[in-house]
C-alpha positions as CSV (number, residue, x, y, z in Angstrom):
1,X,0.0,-10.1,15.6
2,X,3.6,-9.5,14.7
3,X,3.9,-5.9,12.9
4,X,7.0,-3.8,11.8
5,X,7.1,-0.8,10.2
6,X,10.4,0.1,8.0
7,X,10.7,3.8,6.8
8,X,13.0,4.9,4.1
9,X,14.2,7.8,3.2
10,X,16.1,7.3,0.0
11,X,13.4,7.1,-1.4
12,X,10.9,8.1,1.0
13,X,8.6,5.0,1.3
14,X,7.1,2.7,4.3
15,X,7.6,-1.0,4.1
16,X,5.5,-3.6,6.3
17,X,6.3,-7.0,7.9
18,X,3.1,-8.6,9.6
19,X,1.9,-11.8,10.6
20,X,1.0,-14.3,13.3
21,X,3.8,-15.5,16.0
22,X,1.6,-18.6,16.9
23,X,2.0,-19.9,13.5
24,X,5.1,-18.5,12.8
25,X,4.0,-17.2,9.4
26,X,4.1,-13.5,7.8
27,X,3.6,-11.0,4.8
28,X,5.9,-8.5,3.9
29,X,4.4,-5.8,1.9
30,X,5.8,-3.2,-0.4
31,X,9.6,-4.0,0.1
32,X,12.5,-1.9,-1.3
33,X,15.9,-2.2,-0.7
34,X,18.4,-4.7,1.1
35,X,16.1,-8.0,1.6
36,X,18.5,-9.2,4.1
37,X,16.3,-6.5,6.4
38,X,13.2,-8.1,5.7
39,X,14.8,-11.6,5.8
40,X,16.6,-11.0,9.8
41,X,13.6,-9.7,10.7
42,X,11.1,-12.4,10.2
43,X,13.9,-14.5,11.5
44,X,14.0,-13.0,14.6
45,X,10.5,-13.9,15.1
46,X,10.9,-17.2,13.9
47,X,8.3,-16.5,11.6
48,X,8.0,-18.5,7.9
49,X,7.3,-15.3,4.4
50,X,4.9,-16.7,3.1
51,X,3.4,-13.8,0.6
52,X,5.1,-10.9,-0.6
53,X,2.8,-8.1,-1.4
54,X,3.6,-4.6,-3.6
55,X,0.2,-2.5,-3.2
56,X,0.9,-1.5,-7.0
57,X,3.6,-1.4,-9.7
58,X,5.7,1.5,-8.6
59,X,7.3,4.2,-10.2
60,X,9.2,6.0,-7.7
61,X,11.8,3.0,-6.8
62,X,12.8,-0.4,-7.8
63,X,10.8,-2.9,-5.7
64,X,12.5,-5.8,-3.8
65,X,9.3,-7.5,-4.1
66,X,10.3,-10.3,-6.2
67,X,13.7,-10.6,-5.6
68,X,12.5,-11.4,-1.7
69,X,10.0,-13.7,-3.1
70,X,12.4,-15.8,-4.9
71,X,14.8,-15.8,-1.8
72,X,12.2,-17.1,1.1
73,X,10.1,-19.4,-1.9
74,X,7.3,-16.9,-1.4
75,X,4.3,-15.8,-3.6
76,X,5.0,-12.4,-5.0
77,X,1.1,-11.0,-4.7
78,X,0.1,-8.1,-6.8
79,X,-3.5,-7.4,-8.3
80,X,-4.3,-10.1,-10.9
81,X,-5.3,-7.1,-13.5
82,X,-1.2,-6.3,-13.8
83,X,0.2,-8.6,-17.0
84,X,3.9,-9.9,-16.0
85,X,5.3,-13.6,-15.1
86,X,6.2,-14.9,-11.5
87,X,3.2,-13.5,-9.8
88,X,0.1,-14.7,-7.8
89,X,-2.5,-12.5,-8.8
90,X,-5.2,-11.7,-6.5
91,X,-8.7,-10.1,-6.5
92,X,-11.4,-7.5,-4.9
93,X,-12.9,-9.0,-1.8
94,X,-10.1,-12.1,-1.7
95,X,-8.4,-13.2,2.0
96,X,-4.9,-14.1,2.7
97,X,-4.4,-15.9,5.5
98,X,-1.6,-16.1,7.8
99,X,-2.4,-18.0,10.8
100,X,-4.6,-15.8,12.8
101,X,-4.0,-12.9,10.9
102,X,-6.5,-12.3,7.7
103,X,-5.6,-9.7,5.2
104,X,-8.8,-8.7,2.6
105,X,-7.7,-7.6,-0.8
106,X,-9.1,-4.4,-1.5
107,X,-8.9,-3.1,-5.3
108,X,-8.5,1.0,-5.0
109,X,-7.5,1.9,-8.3
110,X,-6.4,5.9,-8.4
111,X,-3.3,6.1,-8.1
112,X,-2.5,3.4,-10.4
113,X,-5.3,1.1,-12.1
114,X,-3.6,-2.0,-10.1
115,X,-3.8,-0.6,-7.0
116,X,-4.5,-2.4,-3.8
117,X,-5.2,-1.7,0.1
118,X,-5.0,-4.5,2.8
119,X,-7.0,-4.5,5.3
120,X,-6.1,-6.7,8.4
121,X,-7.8,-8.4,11.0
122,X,-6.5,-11.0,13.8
123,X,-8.8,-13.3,15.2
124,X,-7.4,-13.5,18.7
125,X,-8.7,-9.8,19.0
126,X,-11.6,-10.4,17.2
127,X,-13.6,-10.1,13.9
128,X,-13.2,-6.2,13.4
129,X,-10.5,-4.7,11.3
130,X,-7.3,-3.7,13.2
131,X,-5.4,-1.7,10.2
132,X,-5.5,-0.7,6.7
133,X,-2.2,-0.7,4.6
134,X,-3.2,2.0,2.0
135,X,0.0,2.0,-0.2
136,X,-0.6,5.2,-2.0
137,X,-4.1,5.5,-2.4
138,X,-4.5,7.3,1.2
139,X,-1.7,8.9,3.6
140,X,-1.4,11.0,6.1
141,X,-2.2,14.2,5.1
142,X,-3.3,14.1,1.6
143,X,-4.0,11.1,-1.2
144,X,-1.8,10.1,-4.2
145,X,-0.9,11.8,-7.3
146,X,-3.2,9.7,-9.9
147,X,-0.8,10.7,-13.2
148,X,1.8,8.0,-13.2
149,X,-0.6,5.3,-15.4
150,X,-3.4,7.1,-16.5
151,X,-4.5,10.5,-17.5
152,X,-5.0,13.2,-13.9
153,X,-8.1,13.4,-13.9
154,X,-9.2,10.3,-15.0
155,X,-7.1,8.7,-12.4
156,X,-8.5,11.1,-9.8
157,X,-12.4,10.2,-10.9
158,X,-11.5,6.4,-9.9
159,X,-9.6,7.9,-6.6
160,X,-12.3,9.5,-5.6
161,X,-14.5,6.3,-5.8
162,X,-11.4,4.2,-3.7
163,X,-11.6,6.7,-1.3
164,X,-15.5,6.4,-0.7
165,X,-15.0,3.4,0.5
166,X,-12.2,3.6,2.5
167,X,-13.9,6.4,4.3
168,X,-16.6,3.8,4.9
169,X,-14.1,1.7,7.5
170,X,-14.6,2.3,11.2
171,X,-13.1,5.5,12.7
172,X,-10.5,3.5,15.1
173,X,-9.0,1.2,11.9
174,X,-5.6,2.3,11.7
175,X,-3.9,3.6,8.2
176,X,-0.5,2.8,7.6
177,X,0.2,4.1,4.4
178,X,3.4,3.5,1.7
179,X,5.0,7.0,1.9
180,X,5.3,10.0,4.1
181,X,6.7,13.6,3.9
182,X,9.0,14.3,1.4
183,X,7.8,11.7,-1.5
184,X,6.6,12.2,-4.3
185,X,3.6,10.7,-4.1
186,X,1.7,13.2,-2.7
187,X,2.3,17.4,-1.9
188,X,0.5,17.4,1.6
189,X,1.7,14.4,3.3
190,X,2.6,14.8,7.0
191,X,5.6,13.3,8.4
192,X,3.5,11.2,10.5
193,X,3.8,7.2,9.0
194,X,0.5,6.2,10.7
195,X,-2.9,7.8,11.7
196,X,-6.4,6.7,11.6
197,X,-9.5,6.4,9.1
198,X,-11.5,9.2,12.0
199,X,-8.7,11.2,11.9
200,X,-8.2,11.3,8.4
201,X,-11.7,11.5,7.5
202,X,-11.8,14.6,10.0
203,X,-8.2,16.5,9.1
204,X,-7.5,15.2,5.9
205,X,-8.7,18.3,3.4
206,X,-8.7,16.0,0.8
207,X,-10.4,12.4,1.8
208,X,-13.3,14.0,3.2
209,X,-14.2,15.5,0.4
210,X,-17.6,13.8,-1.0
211,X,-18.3,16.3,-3.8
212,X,-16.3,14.3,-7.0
213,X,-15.6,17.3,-8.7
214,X,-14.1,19.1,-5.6
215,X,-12.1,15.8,-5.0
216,X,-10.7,15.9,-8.3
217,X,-9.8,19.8,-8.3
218,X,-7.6,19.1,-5.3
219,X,-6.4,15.7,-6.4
220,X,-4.6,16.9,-9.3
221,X,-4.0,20.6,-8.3
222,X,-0.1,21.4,-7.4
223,X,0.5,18.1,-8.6
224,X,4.3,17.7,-8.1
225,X,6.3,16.8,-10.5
226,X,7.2,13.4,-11.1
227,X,10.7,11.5,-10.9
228,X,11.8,12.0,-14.3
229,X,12.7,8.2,-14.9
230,X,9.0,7.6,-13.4
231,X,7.8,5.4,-16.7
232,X,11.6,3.8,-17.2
233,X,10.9,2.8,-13.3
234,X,7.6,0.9,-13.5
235,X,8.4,-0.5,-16.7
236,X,10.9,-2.3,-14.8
237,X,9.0,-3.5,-12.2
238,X,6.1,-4.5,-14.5
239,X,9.3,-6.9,-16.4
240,X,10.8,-7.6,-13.4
C-alpha cells in the first residue's frame, strides 16, 4: 500500500492519498487546497485517482474534493444520503476497491448526518483491517463537535452510536483522523495526526465512554465556538 499523509494548518485539517503501487491506482480523501499537491503526488507513484473521497460536507474550509475530481476524471465519493450533482454516492457496508487495497464505507453520522469513516485493508497483508480514516467522527484526543448540521445533542446521541462501533475495531487498527490540535472540530485534540483504536479506546476520555448520557455530557460540553461563516461554508460545498 501507498499512503501519504498531508497536514494543514491554515486550516488545520489532515488530507490522505492511498492506494496500491501494483496497480497503480489511488484514493485521495478529504482534499483542501492546491490540487496540484495531490496531483504530483500520485504522479510520483505513477499511480492512476481514481476516487475522490470528502468523509462529510464540511464546514470549516472549502474542499478541493471536486475540483480534483474533475481534473484527474475521478468520482467525487460522498455518502449517497447528501443531495447535490456530480457525485457518486456510496453506502453503509459498500467496498471501494483499488487494486489490492479495499476501503469499506462506514456510515458514522455525529458529527454531520453524512458522515463517513474508511476503513482499509490490503490484501497482500492480509484480510484484517490496517487503518481507519475517521474524518471527524474520532481523533486523537477527543471526538467531533456534533452542532454544525443538527441540533448538540441530537447530534451527540448518533455520535455516541458511531463510536460504539468504532470501538468494536481491533486494538492495533490504526486511526488517522481529518484534524488535529488547533481545529475547530474538537476542544481536546492532541497534536498527534495518528494513533490507534487501543489507544484511544484506553486514553481517549471521551470514546470510551459507554454510558450515552455521559457521552453526550462531554460531547457537547466546552463546545468551541464555531467559524462564524460555518453554514455559508458547507452550503458551498453542498452546491459545489
Amino acid at each position: 500500500m501507498i499512503f501519504r499523509q498531508f497536514l494543514h494548518f491554515d486550516p488545520v485539517a489532515a488530507s490522505y492519498l492511498l492506494g496500491c503501487g501494483g496497480h497503480a491506482v489511488c484514493a485521495v480523501v478529504d482534499p483542501l487546497g492546491d490540487i496540484d499537491a495531490y496531483v504530483r503526488a500520485a504522479a510520483d507513484n505513477r499511480m492512476q485517482i481514481r476516487y475522490v473521497i470528502d468523509t462529510h460536507v464540511h464546514a470549516d474550509h472549502i474542499s478541493a474534493g471536486r475540483a480534483l475530481a474533475a481534473r484527474v476524471g475521478a468520482d467525487y465519493v460522498l455518502h449517497e444520503s447528501v443531495r447535490t450533482d456530480h457525485m457518486t454516492g456510496v453506502t453503509d457496508g459498500q467496498q471501494l476497491i483499488i487494486g489490492n487495497v479495499v476501503i469499506d464505507v462506514l456510515h458514522t453520522p455525529g458529527h454531520t448526518p453524512e458522515h463517513i469513516c474508511l476503513l482499509v485493508s490490503d490484501r497482500t497483508r492480509g484480510g484484517e483491517p490496517w487503518l481507519v480514516l475517521t474524518g471527524h467522527t474520532l481523533m486523537v484526543g477527543d471526538m467531533g463537535r456534533t452542532e454544525l448540521a443538527t441540533q448538540a445533542e441530537d447530534g451527540a446521541r448518533t455520535l455516541y452510536r458511531s463510536a460504539r462501533r468504532l470501538r468494536e475495531l481491533p486494538d492495533d487498527v490504526e486511526v488517522w483522523p481529518g484534524a488535529f490540535s488547533g481545529s475547530i472540530c474538537g476542544h481536546g485534540l492532541s497534536g498527534k495526526p495518528s494513533s490507534t483504536i487501543g489507544f484511544e479506546r484506553r486514553f481517549n476520555r471521551t470514546f470510551r465512554l459507554d454510558d450515552r448520557d455521559e457521552f453526550v455530557a462531554a460531547v457537547v460540553r466546552d463546545t468551541p465556538a464555531p467559524s462564524p461563516n460555518a453554514a455559508e461554508i458547507r452550503s458551498i460545498n453542498l452546491a459545489g
